[in-house]
N, C-alpha and C positions, 0 to 999 in steps of 0.2 A: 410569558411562561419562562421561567428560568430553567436555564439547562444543566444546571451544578447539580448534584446529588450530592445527599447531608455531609455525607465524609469531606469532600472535596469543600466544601463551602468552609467547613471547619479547619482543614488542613491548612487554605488559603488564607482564614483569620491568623491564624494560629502562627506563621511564620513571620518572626522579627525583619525587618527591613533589608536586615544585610543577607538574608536567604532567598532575597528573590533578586530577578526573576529564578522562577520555579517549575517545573514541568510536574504536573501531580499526575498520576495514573491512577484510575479506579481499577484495581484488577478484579473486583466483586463482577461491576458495571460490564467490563469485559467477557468474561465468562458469560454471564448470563446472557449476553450479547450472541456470542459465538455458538452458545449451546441451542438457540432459539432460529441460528441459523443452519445449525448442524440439522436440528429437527426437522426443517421447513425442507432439504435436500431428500428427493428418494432415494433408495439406497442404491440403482446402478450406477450415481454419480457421486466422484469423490471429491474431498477437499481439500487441497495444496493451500496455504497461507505464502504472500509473496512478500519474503524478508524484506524487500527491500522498503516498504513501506513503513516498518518501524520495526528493527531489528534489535532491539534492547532486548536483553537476557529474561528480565522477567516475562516481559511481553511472547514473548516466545514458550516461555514454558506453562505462562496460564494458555496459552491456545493449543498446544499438543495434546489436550485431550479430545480438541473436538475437530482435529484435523488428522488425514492421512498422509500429512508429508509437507514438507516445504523448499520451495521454491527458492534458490541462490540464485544471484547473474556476477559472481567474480568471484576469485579464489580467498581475498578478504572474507567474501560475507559467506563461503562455505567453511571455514575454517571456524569464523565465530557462532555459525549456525549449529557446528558440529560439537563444538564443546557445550553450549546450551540446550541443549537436547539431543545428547548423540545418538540415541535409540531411536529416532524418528527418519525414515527415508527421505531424500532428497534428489531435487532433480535440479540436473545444472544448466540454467539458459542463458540467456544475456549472447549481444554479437562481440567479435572483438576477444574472444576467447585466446589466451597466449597457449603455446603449447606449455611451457611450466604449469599453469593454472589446469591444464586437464591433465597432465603428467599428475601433478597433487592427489584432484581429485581422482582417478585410480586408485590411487596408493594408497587413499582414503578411505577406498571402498565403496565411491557412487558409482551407481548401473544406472542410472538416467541421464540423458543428455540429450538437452532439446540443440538440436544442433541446426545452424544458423545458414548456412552454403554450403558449397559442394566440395570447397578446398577442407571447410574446415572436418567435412566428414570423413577427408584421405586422411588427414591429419589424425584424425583420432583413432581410425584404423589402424595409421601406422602405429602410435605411442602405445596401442592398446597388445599389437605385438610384441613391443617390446615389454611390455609389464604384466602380459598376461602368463599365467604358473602353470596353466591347467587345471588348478583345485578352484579355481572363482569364477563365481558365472560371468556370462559374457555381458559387456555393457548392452543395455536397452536402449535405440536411439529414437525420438521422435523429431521427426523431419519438418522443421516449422518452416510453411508455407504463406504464401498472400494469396490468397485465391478470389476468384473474382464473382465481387459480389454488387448489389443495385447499390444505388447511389442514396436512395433512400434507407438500405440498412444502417449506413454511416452516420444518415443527418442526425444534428444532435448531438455528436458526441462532441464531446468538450477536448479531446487528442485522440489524431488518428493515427496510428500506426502499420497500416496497410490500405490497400485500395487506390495507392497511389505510387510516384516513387517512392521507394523508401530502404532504406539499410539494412531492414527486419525482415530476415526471412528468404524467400525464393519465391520465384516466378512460377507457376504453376509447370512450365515447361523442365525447369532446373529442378524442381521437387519430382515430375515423372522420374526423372534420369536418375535420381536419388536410389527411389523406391525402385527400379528396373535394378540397379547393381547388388539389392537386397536379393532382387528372385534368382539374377543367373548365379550367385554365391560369389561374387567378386568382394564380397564383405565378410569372408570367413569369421573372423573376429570379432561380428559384430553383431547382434538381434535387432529387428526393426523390430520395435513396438508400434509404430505408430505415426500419428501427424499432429502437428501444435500448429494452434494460429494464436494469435491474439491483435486484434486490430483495430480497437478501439477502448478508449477509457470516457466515465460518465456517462453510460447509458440507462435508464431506467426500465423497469423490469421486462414492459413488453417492446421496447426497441433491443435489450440484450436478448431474448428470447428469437426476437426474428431475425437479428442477424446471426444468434448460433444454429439455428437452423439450415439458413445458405450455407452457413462455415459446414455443417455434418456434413450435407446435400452434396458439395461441393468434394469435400473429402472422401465421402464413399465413391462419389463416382471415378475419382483419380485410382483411388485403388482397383479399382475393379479394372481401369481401361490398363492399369499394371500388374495385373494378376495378381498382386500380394493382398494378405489379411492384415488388418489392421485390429489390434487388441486392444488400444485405447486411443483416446482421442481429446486433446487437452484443448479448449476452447476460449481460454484468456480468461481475464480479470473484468474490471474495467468498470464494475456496477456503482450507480453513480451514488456522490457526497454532495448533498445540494445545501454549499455555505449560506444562499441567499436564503433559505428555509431551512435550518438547521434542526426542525423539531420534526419535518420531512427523514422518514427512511426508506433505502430499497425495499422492492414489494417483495420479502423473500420467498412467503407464502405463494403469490403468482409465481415467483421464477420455480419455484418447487414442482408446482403442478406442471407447468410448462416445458421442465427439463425432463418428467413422468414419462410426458407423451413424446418428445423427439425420442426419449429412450427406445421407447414403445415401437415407434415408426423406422427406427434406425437400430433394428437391435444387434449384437456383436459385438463393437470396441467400447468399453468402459470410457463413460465420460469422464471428463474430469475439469472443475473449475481454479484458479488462482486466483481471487479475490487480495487485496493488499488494504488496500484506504477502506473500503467500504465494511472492512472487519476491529479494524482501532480506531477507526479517527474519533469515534464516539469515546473514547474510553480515556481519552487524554482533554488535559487544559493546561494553558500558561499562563499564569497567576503572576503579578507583577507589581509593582510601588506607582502609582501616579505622581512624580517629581514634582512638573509643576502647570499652571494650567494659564495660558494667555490667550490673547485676542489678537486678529489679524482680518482687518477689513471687512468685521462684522460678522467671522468666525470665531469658535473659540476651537480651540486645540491641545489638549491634554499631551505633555511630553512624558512617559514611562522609563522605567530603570528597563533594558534590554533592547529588544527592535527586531526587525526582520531580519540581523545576522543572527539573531536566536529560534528567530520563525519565518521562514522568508517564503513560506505557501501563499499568502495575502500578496505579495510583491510578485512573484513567478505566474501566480494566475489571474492577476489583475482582478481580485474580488478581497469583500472586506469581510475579517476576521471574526463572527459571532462572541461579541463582549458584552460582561455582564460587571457592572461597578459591586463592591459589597463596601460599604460606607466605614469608614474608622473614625472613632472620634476623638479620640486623643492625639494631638496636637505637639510635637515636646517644643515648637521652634517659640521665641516670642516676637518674631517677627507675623505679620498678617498672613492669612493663609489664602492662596490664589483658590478661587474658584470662577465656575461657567458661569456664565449668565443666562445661554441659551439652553433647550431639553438637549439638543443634537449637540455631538462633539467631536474631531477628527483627533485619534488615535494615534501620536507616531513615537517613534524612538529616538534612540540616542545619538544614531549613525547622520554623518554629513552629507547628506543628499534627500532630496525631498521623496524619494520614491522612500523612504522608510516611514513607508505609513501600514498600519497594520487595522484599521476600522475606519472609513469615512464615516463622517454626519453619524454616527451610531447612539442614540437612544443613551442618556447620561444626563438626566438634566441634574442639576447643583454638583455634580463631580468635584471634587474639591482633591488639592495636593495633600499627599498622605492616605488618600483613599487607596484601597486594591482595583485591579482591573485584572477580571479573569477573562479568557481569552478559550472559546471551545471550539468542539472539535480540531484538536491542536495534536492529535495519536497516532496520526501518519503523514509521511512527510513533513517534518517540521524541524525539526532541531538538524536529522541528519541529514537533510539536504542543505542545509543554510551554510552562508559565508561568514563561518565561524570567526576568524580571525581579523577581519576589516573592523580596523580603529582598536583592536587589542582592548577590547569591552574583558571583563571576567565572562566564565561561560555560566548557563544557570545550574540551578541547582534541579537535584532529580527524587520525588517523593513517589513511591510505590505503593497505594494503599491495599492491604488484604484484606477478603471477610474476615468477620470473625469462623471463630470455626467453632463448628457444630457444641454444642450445647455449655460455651462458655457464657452465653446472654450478653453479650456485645462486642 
């Protein structure tokens, strides 16, 4: 089953050798994506997009219509967030927070701060005295905790970010002591909104379902033993991208009904989700030249124009790259043209070390030099986490494709 949609297939012919590698974006694909997730969402729970997964300017403004807001973790990615959509709320999490970077954002104008310890929540009381005028409402803080939950909420998850030690967040104890300085007013400057967790990434529909449920469970009963109210309640991202089945999606439809009824059983704080990868990764590919193709001890191994300093997702989680050959047949060299022998074929790039492989043994039989290799789910985490500059490659090039719009006929 190929996983290109016609544009992208044709995009990917379509680009002369020296334009790749290519990162193509379907933003049609996108949207329809996002809008089918927006749907499957009841409406007490909201939708934050978390930039950090692919924070391209387009990508950001085809998703503003089907989200309530977006998720920054540094004063980089609220300053770019802000001018690509600056009419849409945001909330600022991430640990490691500098006082300049929440000094900014003040000054910016964000009321949400998922706030990470207890230093940094003096901290932001104090800076918030000193920049608050009287005429602007008060920052909104949600107090991101680790709360403790079974061992089996976690299993499965392909990164865990809580349940154990970890940098992320507070101790259930250190989140009490939080939410107590809300109730005696020792926070004049400041509004509790709330509680954030987020503790895991790559869950599927009914393991993210039961461990937001511990996450609410857990949450409401810390507010209650702290007398404060809690108005929302941000439950993390984390819903899984399964590269080894890439024709596999999250069951948004279950997690829908699912998030219906904790609503239902937990009613009061507005949920709220930050989904990142499991919202683009579908909607991006990296399209690239097949250089040249040799043999090595009864493998063969296709070498590509670019590599994991252009997509280093394949390399960082030890899984291989969903590729699809689309065959060229024009030739210009008159030298012989390298091809496989075998169906299977190992994928790598340009860079000097052997971990730059981006598809083991992946399904390519005759692959031949000068062929394309397109490269999917490549729409989150990919370009910008990668080690751009190792070996000083060119960087790739970047295609945004649009629908057409309404009643042009293509």
């Amino acid at each position: 089953m190929s996983l290109l949609t016609p544009a992208v297939r044709d995009a990917a012919l379509a680009l002369a050798p020296h334009e790749l590698p290519c990162y193509i974006y379907d933003l049609g694909a996108l949207r329809q994506h996002a809008a089918a997730v927006r749907a499957a969402l009841p409406e007490p729970v909201e939708l934050y997009y978390a930039a950090k997964a692919n924070p391209e300017a387009e990508i950001l403004r085809a998703l503003a219509p089907y989200t309530d807001g977006f998720e920054v973790s540094s004063g980089g990615e609220l300053t770019h967030v802000r001018a690509a959509v600056h009419d849409r709320p945001l909330a600022f999490g991430g640990p490691g927070k500098t006082p300049e970077e929440i000094a900014s954002a003040l000054a910016a104008g964000v009321r949400r701060f998922h706030v990470e310890s207890l230093h940094e929540l003096r901290l932001l009381a104090r800076l918030t005295a000193r920049h608050h005028t009287g005429t602007t409402a008060r920052p909104r803080v949600l107090v991101r905790f680790d709360p403790p939950v079974t061992a089996d909420a976690l299993a499965g998850s392909a990164l865990a970010m809580g349940g154990r030690p970890t940098p992320f967040g507070m101790e259930p104890a250190a989140a009490a002591e939080a939410l107590r300085m809300f109730r005696d007013g020792s926070l004049p400057g400041l509004e509790l909104a709330g509680l954030h967790a987020h503790l895991a990434s790559g869950l599927g529909a009914g393991a993210q379902l039961a461990l937001t449920e511990e996450v609410v469970a857990e949450a409401s009963a810390l507010a209650a033993r702290c007398g404060v109210r809690l108005r929302e309640l941000t439950v993390g991202g984390g819903m899984a991208v399964d590269y080894s089945r890439p024709a596999a999606r999250f069951d948004w439809s279950a997690f829908g009904t699912g998030m219906a009824r904790i609503a239902e059983r937990y009613p009061g704080p507005v949920l709220r989700i930050e989904p990142g990868r499991a919202l683009t990764a579908y909607c991006g590919w990296y399209a690239t030249e097949v250089l040249d193709v040799k043999r090595s001890k009864g493998e063969d191994f296709a070498v590509v124009r670019g590599g994991t300093h252009h997509l280093r997702t394949p390399a960082a989680k030890g899984h291989d790259q969903p590729a699809e050959v689309l065959a060229v047949e024009r030739w210009p060299h008159s030298l012989p043209r390298p091809a496989a022998q075998d169906d299977r074929v190992t994928f790598t790039g340009q860079l000097c070390t052997p971990k730059d492989v981006l598809a083991r043994r992946a399904p390519a039989a005759g692959v031949r030099a000068g062929d394309r290799a397109v490269f999917a789910l490549a729409g989150a985490y990919a370009w910008n986490i990668s080690h751009h500059d190792f070996l000083m490659h060119p960087p790739p090039g970047f295609r945004f494709l649009h629908p057409p719009e309404p009643g042009t006929g293509g």
